[in-house]
N, C-alpha and C positions, 0 to 999 in steps of 0.2 A: 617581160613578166607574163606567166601565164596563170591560166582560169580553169573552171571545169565549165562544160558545155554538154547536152542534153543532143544530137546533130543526127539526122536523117540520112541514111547511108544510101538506101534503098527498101526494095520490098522486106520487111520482118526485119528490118536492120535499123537500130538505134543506140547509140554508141554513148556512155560517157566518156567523153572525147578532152584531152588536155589544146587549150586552143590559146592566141596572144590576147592578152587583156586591151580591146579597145581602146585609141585616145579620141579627147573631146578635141573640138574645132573650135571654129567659128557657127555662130546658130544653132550648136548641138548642145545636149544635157546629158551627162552620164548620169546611170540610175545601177541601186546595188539594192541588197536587203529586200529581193524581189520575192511577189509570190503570182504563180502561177497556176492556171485551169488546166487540166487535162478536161478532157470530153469525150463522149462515143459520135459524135457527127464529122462531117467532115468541115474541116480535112486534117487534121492530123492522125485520125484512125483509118481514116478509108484512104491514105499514100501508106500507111503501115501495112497495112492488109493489100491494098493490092496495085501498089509500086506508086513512085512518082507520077505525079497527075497536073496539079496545082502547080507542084513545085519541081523549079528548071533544072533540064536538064542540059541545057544547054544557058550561057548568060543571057540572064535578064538585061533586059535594054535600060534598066533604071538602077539598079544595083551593080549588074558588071558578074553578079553570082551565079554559081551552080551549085548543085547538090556534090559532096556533103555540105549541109546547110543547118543553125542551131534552130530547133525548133521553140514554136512558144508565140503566141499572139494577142492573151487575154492574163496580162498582167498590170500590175504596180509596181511600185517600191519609191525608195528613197532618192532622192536627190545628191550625191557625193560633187557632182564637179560639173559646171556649167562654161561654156564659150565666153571669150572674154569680151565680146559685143553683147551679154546679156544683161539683163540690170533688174528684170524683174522678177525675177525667181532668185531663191536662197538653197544654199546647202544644208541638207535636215529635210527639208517639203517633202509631206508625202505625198503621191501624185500616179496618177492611171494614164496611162498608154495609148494612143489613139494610132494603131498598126498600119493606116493606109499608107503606102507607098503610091505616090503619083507625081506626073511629071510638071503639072502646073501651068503647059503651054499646047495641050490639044483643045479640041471645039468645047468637051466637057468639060473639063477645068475650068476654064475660062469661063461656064457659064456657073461656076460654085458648084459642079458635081465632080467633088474628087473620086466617090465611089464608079463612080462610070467611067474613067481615065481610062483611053485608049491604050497605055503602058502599064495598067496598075499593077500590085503586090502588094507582101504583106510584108511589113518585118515578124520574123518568127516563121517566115515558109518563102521568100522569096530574096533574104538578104537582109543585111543590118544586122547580125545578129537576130535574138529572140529571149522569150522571157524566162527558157530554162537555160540562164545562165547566170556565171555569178554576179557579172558588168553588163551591161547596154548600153550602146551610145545612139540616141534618136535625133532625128529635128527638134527645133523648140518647138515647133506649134504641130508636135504630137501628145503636146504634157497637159495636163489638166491638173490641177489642183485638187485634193481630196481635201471636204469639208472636214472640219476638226471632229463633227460628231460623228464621220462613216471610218469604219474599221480600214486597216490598208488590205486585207485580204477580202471587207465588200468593196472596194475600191477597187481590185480586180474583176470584179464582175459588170465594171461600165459597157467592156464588149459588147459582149452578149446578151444585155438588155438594149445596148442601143442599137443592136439588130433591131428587136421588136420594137420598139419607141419610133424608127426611122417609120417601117412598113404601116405603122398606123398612121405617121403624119401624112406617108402618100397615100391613104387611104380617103374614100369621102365619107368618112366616118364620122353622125356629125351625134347630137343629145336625142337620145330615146331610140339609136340604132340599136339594130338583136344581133347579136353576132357567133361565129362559129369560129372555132380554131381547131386544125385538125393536127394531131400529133401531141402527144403530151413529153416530150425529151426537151432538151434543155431551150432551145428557140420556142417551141410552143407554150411550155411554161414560163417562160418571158413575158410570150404575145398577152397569157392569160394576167398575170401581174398586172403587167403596163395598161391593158384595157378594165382594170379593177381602180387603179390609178385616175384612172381619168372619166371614173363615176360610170362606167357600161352598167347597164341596170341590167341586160340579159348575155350571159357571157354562157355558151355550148362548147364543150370541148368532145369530140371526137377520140376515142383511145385503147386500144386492145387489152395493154398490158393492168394487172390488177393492180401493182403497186403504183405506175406513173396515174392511173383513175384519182385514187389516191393523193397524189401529188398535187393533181390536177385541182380537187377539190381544194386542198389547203389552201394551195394560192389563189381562189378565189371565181372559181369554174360553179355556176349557182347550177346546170347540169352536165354530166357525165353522160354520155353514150358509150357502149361497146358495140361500134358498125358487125361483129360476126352473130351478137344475141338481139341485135333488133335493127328496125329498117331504117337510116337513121333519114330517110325524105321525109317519111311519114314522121317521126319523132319531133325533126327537127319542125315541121311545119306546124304538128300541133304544139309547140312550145312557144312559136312563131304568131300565133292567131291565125293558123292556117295560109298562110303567106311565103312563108321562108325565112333564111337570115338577111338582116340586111347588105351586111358586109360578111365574107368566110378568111378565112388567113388556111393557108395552105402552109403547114413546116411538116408534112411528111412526105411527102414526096411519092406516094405508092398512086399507082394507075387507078386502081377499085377506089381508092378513096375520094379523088377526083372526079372521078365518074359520079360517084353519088353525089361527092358535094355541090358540084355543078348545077343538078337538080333542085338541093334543098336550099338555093340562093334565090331567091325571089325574083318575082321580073323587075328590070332596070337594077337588081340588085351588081354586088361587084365580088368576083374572086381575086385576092391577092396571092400570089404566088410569093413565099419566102425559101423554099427546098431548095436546093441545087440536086437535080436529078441525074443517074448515073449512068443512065439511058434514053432515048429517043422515046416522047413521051407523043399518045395520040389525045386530040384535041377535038371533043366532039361540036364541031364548029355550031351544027344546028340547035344544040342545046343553049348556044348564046344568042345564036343569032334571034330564035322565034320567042324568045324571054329579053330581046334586050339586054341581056347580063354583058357584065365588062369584065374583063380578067386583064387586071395588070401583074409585072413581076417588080421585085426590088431587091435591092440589093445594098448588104453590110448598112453606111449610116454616114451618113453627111457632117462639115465640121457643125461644133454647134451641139451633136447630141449626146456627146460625153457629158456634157456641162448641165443639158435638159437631166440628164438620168440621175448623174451625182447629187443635183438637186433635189431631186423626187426623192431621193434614197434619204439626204438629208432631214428634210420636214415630214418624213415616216409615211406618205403617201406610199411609194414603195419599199418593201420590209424580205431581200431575197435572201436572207443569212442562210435559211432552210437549204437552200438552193446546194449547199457545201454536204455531199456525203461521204468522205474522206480528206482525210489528212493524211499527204506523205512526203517524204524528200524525194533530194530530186536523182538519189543515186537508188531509189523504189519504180522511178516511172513507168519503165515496163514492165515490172511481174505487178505492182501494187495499181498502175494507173491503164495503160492502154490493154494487158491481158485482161485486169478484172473489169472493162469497159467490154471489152468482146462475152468474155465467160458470165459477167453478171450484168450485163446492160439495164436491166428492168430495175436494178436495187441502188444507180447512181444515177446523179443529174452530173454535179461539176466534183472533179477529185481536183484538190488543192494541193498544188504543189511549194512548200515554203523552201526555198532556196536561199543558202546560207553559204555565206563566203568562205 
């Protein structure tokens, strides 16, 4: 029986593709009636633009896959067919996606960081399938349950906030921290939400573009800077009490921005790194060193934070529906989702993909 599938061919190359419909196992969950994120970050635009990166070209050691591979990482859907060793889950649930791929027996694993898994991937870019398709068949303990009151397409958006939600809890972010987020695209508009969530009384956001300013504000950014029309050391210190921020989140990734924000982090203050950068980045070490400043990195979200997020989402602490600025199918994704993500990046955060069987 086959399916339609959304699949990575290579550079500029994305195919809807006729593919065999998936079976369920043992300890898997088949899911249908999916809906799916496009995005301008990476990686599903930036291996479209400029080739396989992330995702293998040769077999993955946990999958067994290469490219061509069905794309998709930040989805839901329905539950149709569950492993006959399951007992706790129903046909009908609707439920969100938790994409890590890991192996469960390196030094990380083993210490409960599947995000650090010396083999990791993703399903939706390193095998298993992905969420632009009509079937998916995952592990069970990828499924989360979507509370009754959260939509199944904000139920797609648990990814991508449980980036931000993870990079705070490693943060030493504690009540009455000033904080800074640099980047206003769909991770820094996260970072900003989830630190609005969790009572930040001074939240800075960093940001060029007029529209994502904008954004930035809605979800809950009390100031806006544009680093090209002011200084943002000086800004952010006097917004600071002359001090700095106390914690920065770093989701853009450009050198000049770092450079600055480095500065406007207080001493013993902390830079978090959330970017994935697409070049050899320099590190002005003295800028930590004679301020005491810490710069950690982190990465995607540990188990555990789907279920924090859907939460949040649940009891209206956090509120991302805004987040959705298109609607399209999934046979639109390249002219309606990844070209208008390159051609209009400033006027999208997440384009929704609802995929229909």
């Amino acid at each position: 029986m086959m399916m339609k599938a959304v699949r990575f061919h290579g550079k500029g190359d994305i195919r809807l593709d006729d593919v065999e419909v998936p079976t369920c196992g043992k300890g898997q969950v088949k899911v249908d009636r999916i809906h799916e994120y496009a995005h301008g970050k990476r990686p599903h635009l930036h291996e479209y633009l400029g080739g396989a990166n992330i995702m293998p070209t040769t077999p993955h050691p946990i999958t067994k896959e290469k490219i061509p591979l069905t794309l998709g990482h930040e989805f839901s859907g329905v539950i149709e067919e569950v492993g006959d060793d399951i007992t706790d889950l129903q046909i009908g649930q609707r439920v969100s996606v938790q994409p890590i791929i890991y192996d469960g027996t390196c030094g990380a694993c083993r210490d409960g960081l599947i995000n650090c898994c010396d083999n990791n991937g993703f399903i939706g870019l390193s095998g298993w399938g992905g969420g632009l398709s009509e079937h998916v068949v995952v592990p069970r303990a990828a499924i989360y349950e979507i509370p009754d009151s959260v939509s199944i397409k904000i139920g797609a958006l648990a990814e991508p906030i449980s980036v931000a939600w993870h990079s705070i809890d490693i943060s030493p972010l504690k009540k009455g921290d000033k904080t800074l987020v640099l980047g206003g695209g769909p991770i820094g508009l996260a970072v900003i939400q989830c630190l609005k969530a969790r009572g930040v009384e001074t939240i800075i956001a960093s940001e060029v573009s007029a529209r994502r300013k904008e954004f930035a504000k809605q979800f809950g950014a009390h100031h806006v800077i544009d680093p090209t029309q002011e200084d943002i050391v000086a800004r952010v210190r006097e917004i600071c009490g002359g001090v700095g921020a106390d914690v920065a989140f770093d989701a853009a990734g450009v050198q000049a921005g770092l450079d600055q924000a480095l500065k406007a982090v207080r001493a013993q203050g902390t830079m978090v790194n959330i970017a994935i950068w697409e070049k050899p980045v320099q590190l002005q070490m003295n800028d930590i060193v004679f301020r005491e400043r810490k710069y950690i990195g982190t990465t995607t979200f540990v188990a555990g934070d789907f279920r924090k997020v859907l939460d949040a989402i649940a009891s209206g602490s956090l509120q991302p529906e805004a987040m959705i600025t298109r609607v399209i199918k999934m046979d639109e994704v390249e002219e309606k989702g990844f070209k208008a993500l390159i051609e209009e990046k400033d006027k999208h955060v997440k384009i929704l993909v609802e995929v229909s069987p």
